[in-house]
N, C-alpha and C positions, 0 to 999 in steps of 0.2 A: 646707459650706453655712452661712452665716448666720443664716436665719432656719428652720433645722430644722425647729420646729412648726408653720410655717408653713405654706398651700398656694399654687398658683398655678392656676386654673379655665382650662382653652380650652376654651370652648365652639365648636362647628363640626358643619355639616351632612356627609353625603358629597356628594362632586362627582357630581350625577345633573343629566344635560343638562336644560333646562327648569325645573330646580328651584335650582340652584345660581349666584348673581349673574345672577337672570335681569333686571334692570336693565342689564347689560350685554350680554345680546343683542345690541342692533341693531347694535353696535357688532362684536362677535364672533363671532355666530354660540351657538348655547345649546353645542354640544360647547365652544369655543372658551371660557366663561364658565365652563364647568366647570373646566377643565383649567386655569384660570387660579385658581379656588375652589383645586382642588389643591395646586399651588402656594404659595396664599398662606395655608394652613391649614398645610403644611411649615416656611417661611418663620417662622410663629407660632413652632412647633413646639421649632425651631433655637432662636430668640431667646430661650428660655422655659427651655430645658434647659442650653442651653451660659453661662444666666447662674450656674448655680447656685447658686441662692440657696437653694433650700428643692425638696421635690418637686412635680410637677408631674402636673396629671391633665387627660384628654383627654378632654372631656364629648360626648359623642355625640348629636346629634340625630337620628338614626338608629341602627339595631340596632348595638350594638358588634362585632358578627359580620363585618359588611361588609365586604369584602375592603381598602378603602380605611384603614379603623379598623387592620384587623389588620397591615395594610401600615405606618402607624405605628406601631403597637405595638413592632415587630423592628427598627426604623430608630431610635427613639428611647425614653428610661427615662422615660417615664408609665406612670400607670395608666388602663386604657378606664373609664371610669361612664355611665350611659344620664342623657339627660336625661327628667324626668317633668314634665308641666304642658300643659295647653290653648293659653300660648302664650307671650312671652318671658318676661314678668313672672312667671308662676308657674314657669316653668323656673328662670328664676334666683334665685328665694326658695327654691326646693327646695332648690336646689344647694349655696347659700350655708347656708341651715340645719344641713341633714344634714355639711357639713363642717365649721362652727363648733362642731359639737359636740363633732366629732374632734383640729380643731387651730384654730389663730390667732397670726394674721391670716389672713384667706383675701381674692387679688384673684381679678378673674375676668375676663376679657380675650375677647373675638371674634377672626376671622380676615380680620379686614378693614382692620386697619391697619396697612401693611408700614413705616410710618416708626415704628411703636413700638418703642422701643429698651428693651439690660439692665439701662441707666441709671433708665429713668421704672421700670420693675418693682422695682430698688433703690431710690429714691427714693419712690417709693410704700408699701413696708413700712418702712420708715425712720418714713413720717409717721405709719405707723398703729402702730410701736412708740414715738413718743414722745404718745400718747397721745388721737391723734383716733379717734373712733365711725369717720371713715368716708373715703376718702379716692376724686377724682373726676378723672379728665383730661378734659375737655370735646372733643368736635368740631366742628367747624364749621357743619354740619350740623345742627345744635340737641341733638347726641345727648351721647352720651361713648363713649371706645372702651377705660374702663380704670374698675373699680369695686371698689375692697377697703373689707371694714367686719374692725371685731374685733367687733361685735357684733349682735343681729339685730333687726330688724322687717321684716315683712313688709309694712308701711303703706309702704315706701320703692319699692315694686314693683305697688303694688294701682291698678289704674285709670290708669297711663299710655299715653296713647296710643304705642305704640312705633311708631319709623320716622317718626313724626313732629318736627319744628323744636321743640316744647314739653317734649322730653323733659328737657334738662336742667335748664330751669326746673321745670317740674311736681319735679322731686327734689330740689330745693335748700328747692323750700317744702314737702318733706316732709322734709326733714331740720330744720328751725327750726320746725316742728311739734313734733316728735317731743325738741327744744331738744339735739340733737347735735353736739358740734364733729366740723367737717369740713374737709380741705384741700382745694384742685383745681391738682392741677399744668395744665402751659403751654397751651392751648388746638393740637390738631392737627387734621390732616384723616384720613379714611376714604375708602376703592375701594368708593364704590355705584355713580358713574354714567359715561359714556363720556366728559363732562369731565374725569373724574379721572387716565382713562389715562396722559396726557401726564406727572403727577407720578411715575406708578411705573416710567420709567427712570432716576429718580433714586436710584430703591434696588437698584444694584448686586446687592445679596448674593442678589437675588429671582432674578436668571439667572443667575452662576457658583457658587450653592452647588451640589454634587453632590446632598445631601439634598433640596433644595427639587427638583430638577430628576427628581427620580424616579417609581416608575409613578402612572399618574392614575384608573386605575379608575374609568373612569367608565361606569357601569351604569344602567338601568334601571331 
């Protein structure tokens, strides 16, 4: 591994019908958006551990107990950590704290971007070892689907409106607030909505990896 003291965050829900990519419903059916969550939390999973850069922890927005949690757990070398906070922002200030404390750089990464490759994860502690606060991949979508700091504020998470177009802005002027250098690698896209579909048979490795294709547990 590379970057040893480093971490790598996936944050991810369990795949529960109606709660998981339910923006893709209409298109799927809520089991069908589940099992697709499934999948593309695997897919994270793969691409996060088989980079080996550094270890890798699987933040749980649900009880780490979950049969889905624990279903990764035995498939892949993470460690389960719960996520704490009212709602993303404070989830991921937690998250990002409590391991900044342990190690750095830490990125933290979602389960919704299957074109994010070992490369941008390499490329990302790269920049925050040559000595950026804070390093951003943008999505198209106004958000970003890739966020490592080697250092912490909480001002960079307080009052965004999430899931909204303004999010990457609202952090870029809270990062030149705060007066921190910061990189952004290549602008990508994210799987929120039934436009998106079309791009992710682009990513191969989503339907012949054995790992991604495994059980979906999807519960209640």
């Amino acid at each position: 591994m590379r970057f040893i003291d480093a971490r790598i965050l996936v944050f991810a829900k369990a795949p529960v019908p109606g709660r998981s990519k339910s923006r893709l419903a209409p298109a799927l059916g809520a089991q069908g958006a589940a099992e697709l969550h499934a999948r593309l939390v695997r897919h994270t999973l793969t691409t996060a551990t088989q980079a080996a850069l550094c270890p890798v922890e699987l933040w749980c927005g649900d009880h780490p107990e979950h049969p889905f949690f624990r279903a990764c757990l035995k498939a892949f070398p993470v460690i389960l950590k719960q996520q704490q906070g009212a709602n993303l922002g404070n989830r991921m200030a937690n998250a990002f704290d409590k391991t900044l404390k342990e190690a750095s750089p830490v990125l933290l990464i979602g389960s919704d971007c299957p074109a994010l490759t070992a490369a941008d994860l390499e490329t990302a502690l790269d920049t925050l070892a040559d000595g950026n606060d804070c390093v951003l991949k943008p999505a198209e979508d106004g958000g970003y689907v890739l966020i490592g700091l080697s250092t912490f504020s909480d001002a960079i998470f307080a009052g965004v409106h999430w899931g909204g177009t303004e999010v990457m802005n609202d952090t870029r002027a809270r990062l030149a607030s705060l007066e921190w250098r910061w990189h952004e690698l290549p602008t990508t896209w994210d799987l929120d909505r039934p436009d998106d579909l079309d791009r992710l048979k682009k990513v191969e490795a989503l339907a012949s990896d054995p790992a991604v294709a495994g059980p979906v547990f999807c519960f209640d």
